[in-house]
N, CA, C and O atoms as a GROMACS GRO file, in nm:
protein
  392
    1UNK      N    1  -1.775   3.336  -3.699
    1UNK     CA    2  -1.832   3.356  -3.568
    1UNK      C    3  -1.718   3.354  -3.466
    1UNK      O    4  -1.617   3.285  -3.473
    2UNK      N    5  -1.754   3.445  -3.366
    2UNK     CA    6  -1.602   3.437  -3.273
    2UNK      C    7  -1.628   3.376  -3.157
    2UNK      O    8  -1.731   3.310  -3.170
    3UNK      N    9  -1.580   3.366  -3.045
    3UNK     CA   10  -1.591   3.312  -2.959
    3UNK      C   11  -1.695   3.397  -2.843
    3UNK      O   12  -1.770   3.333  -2.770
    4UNK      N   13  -1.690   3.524  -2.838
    4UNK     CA   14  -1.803   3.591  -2.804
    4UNK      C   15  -1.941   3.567  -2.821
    4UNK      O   16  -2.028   3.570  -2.734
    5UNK      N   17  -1.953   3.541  -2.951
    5UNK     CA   18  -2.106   3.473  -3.026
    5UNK      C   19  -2.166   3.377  -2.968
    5UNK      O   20  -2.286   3.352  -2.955
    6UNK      N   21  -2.070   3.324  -2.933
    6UNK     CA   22  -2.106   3.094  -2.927
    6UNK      C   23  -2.141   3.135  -2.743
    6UNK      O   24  -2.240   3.095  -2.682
    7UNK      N   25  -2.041   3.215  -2.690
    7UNK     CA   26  -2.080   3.223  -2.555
    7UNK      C   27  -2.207   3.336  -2.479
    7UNK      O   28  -2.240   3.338  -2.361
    8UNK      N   29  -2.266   3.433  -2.601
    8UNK     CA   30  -2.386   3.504  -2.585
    8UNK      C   31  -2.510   3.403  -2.626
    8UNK      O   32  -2.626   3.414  -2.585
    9UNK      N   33  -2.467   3.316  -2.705
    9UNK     CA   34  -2.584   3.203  -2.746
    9UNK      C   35  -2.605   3.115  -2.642
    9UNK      O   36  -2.717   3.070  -2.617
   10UNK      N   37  -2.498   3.083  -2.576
   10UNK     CA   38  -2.524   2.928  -2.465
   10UNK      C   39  -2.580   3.021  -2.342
   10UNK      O   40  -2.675   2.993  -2.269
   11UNK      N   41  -2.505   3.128  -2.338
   11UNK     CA   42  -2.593   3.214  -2.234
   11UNK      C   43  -2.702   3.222  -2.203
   11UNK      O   44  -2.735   3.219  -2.084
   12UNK      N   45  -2.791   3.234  -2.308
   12UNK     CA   46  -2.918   3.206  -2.353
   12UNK      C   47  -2.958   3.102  -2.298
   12UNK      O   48  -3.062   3.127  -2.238
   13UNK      N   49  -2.927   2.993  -2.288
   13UNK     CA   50  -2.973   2.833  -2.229
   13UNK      C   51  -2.964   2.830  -2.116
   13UNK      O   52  -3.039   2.762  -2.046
   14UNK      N   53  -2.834   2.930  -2.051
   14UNK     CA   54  -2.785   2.862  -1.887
   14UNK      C   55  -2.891   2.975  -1.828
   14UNK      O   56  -2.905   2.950  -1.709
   15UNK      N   57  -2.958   3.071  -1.859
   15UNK     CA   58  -3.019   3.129  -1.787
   15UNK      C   59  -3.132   3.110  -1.771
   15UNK      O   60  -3.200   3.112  -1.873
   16UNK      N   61  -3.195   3.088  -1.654
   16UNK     CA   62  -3.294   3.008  -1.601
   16UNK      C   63  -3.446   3.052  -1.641
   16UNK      O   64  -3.543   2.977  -1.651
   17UNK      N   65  -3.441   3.214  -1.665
   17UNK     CA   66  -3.554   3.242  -1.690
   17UNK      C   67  -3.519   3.225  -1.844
   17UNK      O   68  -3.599   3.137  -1.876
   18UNK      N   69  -3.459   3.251  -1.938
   18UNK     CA   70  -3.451   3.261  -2.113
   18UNK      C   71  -3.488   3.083  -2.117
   18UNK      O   72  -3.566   3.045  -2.205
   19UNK      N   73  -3.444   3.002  -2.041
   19UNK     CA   74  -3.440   2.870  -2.116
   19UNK      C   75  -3.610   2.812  -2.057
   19UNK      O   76  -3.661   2.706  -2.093
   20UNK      N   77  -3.684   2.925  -1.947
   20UNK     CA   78  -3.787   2.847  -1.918
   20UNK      C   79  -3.906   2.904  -2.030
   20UNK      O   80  -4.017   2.860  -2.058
   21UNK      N   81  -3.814   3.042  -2.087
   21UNK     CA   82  -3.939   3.121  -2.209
   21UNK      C   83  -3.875   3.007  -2.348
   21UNK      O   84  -3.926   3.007  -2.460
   22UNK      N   85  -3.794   2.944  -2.320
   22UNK     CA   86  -3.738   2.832  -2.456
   22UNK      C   87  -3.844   2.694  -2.440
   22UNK      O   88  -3.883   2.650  -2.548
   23UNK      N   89  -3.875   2.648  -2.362
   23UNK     CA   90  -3.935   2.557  -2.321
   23UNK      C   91  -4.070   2.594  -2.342
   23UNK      O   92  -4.131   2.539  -2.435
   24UNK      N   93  -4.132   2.684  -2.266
   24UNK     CA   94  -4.248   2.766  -2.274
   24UNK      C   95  -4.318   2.755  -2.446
   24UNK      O   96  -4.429   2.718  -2.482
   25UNK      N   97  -4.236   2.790  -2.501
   25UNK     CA   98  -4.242   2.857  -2.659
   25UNK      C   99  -4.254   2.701  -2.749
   25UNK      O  100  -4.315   2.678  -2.853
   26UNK      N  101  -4.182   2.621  -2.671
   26UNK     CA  102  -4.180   2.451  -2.781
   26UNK      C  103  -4.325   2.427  -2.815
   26UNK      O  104  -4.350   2.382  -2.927
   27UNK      N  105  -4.422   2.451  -2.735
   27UNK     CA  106  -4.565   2.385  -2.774
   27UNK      C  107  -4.689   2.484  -2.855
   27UNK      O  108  -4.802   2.456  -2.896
   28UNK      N  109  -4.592   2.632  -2.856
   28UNK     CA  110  -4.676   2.737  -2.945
   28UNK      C  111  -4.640   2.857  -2.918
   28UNK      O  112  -4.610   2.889  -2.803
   29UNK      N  113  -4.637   2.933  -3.008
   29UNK     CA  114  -4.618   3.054  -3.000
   29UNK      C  115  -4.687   3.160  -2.909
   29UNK      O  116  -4.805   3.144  -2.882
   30UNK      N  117  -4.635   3.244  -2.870
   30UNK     CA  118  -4.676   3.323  -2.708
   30UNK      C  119  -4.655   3.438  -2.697
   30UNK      O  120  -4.545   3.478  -2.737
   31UNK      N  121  -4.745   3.530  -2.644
   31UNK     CA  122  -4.714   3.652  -2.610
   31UNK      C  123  -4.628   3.642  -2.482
   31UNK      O  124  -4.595   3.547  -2.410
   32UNK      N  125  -4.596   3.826  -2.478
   32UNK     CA  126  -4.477   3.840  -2.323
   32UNK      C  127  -4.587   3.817  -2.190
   32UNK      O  128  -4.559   3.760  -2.084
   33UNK      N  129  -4.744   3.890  -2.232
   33UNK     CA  130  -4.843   3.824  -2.144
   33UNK      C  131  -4.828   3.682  -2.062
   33UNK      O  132  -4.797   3.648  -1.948
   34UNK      N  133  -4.874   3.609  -2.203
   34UNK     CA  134  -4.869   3.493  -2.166
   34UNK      C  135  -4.746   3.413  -2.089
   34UNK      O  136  -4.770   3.327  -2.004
   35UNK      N  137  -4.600   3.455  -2.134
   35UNK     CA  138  -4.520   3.362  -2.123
   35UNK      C  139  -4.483   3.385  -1.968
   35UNK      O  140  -4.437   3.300  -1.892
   36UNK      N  141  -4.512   3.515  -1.938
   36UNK     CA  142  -4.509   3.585  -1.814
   36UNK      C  143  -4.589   3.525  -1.723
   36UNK      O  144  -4.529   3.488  -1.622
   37UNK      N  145  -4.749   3.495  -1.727
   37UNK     CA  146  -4.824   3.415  -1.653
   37UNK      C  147  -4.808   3.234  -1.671
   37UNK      O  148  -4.863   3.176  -1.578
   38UNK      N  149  -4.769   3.179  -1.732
   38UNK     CA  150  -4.726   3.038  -1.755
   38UNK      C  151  -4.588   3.036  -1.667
   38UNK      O  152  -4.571   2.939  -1.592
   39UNK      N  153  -4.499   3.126  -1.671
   39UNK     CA  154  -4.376   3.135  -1.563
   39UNK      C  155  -4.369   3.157  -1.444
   39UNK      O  156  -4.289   3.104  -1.367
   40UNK      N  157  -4.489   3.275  -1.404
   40UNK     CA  158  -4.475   3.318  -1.293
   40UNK      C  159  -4.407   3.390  -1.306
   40UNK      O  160  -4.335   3.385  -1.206
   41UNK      N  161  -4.371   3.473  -1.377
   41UNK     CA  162  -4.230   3.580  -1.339
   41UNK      C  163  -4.302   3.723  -1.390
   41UNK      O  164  -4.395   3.731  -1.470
   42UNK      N  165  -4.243   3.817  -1.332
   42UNK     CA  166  -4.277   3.976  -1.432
   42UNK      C  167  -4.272   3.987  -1.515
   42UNK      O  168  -4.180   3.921  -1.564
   43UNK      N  169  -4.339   4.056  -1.602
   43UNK     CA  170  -4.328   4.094  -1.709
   43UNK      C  171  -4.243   4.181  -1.765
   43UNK      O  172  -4.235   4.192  -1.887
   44UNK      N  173  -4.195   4.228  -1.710
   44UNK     CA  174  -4.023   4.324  -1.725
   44UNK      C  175  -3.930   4.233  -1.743
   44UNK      O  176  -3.893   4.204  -1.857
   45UNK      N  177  -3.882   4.179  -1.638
   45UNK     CA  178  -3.811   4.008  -1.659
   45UNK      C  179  -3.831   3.955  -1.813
   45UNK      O  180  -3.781   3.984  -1.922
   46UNK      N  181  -3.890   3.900  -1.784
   46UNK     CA  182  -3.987   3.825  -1.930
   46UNK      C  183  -3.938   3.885  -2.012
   46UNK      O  184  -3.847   3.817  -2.060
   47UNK      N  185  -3.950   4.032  -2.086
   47UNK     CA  186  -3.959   4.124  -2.166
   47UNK      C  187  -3.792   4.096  -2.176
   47UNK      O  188  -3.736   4.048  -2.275
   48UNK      N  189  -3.732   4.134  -2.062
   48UNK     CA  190  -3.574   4.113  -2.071
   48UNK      C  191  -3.516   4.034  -2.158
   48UNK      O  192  -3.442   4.056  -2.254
   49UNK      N  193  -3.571   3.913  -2.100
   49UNK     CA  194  -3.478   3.788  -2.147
   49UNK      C  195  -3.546   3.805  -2.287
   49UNK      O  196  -3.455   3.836  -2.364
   50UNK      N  197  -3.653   3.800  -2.349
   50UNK     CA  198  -3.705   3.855  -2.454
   50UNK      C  199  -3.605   3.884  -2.598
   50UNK      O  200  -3.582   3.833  -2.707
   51UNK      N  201  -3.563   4.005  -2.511
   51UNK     CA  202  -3.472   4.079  -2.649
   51UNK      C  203  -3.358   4.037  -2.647
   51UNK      O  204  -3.283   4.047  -2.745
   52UNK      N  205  -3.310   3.961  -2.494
   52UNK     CA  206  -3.179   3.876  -2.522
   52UNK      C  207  -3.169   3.774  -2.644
   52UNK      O  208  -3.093   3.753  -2.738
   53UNK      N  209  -3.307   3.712  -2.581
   53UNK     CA  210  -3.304   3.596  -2.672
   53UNK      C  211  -3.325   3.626  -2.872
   53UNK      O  212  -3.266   3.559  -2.956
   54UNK      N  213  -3.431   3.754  -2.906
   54UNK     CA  214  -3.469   3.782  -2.994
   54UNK      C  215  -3.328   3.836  -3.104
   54UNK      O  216  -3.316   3.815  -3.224
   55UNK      N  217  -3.229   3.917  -3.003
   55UNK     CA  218  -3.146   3.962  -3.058
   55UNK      C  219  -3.007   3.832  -3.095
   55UNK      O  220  -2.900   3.863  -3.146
   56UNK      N  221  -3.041   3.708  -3.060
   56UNK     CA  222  -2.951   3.596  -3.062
   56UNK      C  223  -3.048   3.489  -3.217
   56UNK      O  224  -3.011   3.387  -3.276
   57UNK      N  225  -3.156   3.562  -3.231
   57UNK     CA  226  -3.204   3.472  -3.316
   57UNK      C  227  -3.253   3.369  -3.284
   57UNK      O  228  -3.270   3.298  -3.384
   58UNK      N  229  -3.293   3.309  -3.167
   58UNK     CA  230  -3.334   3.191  -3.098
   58UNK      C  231  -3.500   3.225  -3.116
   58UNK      O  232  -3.561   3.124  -3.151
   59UNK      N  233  -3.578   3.338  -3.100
   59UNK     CA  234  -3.664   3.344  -3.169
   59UNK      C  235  -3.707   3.443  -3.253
   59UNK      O  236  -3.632   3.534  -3.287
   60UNK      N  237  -3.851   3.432  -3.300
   60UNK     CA  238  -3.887   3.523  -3.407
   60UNK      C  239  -4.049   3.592  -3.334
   60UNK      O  240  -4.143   3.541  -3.273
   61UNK      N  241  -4.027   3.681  -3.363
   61UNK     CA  242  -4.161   3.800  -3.314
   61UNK      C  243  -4.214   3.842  -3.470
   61UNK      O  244  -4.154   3.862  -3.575
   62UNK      N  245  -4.379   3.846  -3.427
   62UNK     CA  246  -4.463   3.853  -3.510
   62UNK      C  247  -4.517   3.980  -3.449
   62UNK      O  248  -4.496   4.006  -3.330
   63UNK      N  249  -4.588   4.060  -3.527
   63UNK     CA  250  -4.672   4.153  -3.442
   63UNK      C  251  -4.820   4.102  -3.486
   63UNK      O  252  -4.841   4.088  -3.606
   64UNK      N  253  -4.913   4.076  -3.401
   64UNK     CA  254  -5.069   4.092  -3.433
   64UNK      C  255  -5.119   4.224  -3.377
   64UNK      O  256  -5.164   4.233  -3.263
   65UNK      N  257  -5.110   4.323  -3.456
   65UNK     CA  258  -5.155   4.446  -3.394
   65UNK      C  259  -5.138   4.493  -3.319
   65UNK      O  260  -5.050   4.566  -3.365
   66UNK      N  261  -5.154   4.540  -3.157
   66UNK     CA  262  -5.026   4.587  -3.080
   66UNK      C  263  -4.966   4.462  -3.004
   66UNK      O  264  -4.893   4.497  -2.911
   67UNK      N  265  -4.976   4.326  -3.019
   67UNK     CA  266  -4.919   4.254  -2.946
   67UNK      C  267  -4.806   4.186  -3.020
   67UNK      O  268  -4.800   4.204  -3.141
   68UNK      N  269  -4.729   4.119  -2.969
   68UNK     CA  270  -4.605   4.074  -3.031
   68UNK      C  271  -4.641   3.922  -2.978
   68UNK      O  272  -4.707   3.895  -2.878
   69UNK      N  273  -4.593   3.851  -3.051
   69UNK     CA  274  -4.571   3.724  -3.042
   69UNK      C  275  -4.485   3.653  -3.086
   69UNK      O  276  -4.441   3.666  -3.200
   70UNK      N  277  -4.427   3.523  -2.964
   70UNK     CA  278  -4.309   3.509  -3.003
   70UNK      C  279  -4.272   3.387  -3.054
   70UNK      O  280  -4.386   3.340  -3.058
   71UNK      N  281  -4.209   3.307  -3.091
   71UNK     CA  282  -4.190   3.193  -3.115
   71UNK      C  283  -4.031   3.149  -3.136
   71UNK      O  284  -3.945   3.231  -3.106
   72UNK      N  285  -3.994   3.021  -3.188
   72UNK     CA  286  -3.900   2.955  -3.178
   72UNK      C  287  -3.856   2.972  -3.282
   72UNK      O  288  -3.958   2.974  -3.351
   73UNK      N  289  -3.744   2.992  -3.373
   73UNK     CA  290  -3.682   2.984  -3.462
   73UNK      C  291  -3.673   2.851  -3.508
   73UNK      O  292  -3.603   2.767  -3.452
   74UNK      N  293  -3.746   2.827  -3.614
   74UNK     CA  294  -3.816   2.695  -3.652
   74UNK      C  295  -3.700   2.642  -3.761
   74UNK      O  296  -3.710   2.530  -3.810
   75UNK      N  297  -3.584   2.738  -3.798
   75UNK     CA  298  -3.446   2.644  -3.904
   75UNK      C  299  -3.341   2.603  -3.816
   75UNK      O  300  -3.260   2.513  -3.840
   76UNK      N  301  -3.345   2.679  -3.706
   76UNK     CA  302  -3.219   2.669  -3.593
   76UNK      C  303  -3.245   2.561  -3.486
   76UNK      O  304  -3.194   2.449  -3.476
   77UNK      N  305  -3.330   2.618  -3.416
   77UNK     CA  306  -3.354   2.621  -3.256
   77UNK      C  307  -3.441   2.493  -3.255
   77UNK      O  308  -3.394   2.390  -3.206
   78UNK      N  309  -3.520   2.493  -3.288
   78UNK     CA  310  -3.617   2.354  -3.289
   78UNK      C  311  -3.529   2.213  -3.320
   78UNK      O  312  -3.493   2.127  -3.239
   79UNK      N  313  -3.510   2.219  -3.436
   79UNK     CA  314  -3.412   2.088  -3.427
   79UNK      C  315  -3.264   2.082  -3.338
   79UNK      O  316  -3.199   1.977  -3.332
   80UNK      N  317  -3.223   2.201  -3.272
   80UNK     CA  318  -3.139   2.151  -3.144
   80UNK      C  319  -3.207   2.113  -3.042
   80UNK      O  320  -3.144   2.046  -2.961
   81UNK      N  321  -3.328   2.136  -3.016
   81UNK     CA  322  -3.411   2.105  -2.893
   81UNK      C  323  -3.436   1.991  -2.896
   81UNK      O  324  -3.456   1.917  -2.799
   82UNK      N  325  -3.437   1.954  -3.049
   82UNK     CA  326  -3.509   1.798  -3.062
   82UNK      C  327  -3.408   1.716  -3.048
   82UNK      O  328  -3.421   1.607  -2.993
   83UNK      N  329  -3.269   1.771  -3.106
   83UNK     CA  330  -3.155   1.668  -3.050
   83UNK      C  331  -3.103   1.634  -2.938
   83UNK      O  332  -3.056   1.527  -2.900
   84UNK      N  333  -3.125   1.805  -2.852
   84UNK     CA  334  -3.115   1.805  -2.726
   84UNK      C  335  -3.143   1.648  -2.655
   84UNK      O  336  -3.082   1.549  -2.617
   85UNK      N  337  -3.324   1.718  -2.672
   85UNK     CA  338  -3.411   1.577  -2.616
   85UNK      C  339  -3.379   1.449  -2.667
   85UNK      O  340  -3.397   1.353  -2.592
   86UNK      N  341  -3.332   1.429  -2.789
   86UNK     CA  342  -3.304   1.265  -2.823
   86UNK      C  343  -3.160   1.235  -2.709
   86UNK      O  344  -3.159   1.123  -2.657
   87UNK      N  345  -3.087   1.297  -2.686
   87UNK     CA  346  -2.947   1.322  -2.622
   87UNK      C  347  -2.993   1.269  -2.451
   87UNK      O  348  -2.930   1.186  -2.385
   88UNK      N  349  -3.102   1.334  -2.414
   88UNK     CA  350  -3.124   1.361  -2.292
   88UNK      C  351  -3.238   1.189  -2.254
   88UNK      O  352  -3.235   1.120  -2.152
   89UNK      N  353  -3.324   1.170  -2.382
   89UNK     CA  354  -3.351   1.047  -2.309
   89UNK      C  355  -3.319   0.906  -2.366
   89UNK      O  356  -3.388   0.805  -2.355
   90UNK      N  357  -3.185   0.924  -2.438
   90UNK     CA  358  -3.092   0.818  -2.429
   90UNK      C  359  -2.919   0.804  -2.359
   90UNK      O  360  -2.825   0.725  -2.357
   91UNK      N  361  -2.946   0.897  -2.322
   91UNK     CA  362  -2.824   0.886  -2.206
   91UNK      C  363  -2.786   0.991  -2.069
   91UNK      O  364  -2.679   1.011  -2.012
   92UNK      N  365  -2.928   1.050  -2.044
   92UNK     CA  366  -2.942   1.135  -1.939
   92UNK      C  367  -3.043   1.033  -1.866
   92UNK      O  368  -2.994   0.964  -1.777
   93UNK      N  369  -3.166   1.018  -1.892
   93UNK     CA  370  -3.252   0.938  -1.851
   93UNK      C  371  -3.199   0.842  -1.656
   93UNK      O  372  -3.134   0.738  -1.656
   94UNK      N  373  -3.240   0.904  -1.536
   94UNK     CA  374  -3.149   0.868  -1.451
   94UNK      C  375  -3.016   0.866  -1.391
   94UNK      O  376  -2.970   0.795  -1.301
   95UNK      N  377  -2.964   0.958  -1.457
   95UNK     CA  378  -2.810   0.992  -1.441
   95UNK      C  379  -2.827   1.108  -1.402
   95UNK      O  380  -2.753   1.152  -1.315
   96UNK      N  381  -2.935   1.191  -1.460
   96UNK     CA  382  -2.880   1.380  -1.436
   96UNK      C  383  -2.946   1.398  -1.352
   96UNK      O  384  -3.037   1.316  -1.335
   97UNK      N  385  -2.933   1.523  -1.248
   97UNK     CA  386  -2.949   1.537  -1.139
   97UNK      C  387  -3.060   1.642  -1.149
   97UNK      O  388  -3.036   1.698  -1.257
   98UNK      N  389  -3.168   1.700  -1.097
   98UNK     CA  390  -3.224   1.855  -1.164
   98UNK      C  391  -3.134   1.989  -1.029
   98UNK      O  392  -3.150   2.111  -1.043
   0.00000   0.00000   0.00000
């Protein structure tokens, strides 16, 4: 992996709308519909960060007939989120700023 890779992946996180469809996605899998009305944002947007994220492997798309649905990459992505969060409320907890 080169250094290009590691910095198209974190990309993924620092951007405000990809990390709020990352969050979005932790409690169930979602259409661009849905993730679009739970955000508030367009659905073009949405769709965007979408294939950013899809093409990084962060998640996985299903089709149910013409809809797509998306979810979290359940070998990767889930257990960094979960470490994330163990990280965040044992030594972020009051320190970090939003």
């Amino acid at each position: 992996m080169n250094c290009s890779s590691y910095e198209m992946f974190f990309r993924n996180f620092a951007n405000k709308t990809s990390f709020n469809i990352i969050m979005a996605l932790r409690s169930k899998p979602l259409s661009v519909t849905d993730i679009s009305r739970i955000l508030g944002e367009e659905q073009s947007k949405v769709s965007h960060n979408l294939a950013k994220l899809a093409k990084c492997n962060i998640l996985t798309v299903n089709r149910q007939g013409k809809k797509r649905i998306y979810s979290l990459n359940k070998d990767t992505i889930i257990p960094i989120i979960d470490l994330i969060q163990k990280h965040v409320e044992k030594h972020c907890t009051g320190r970090c700023h939003k």
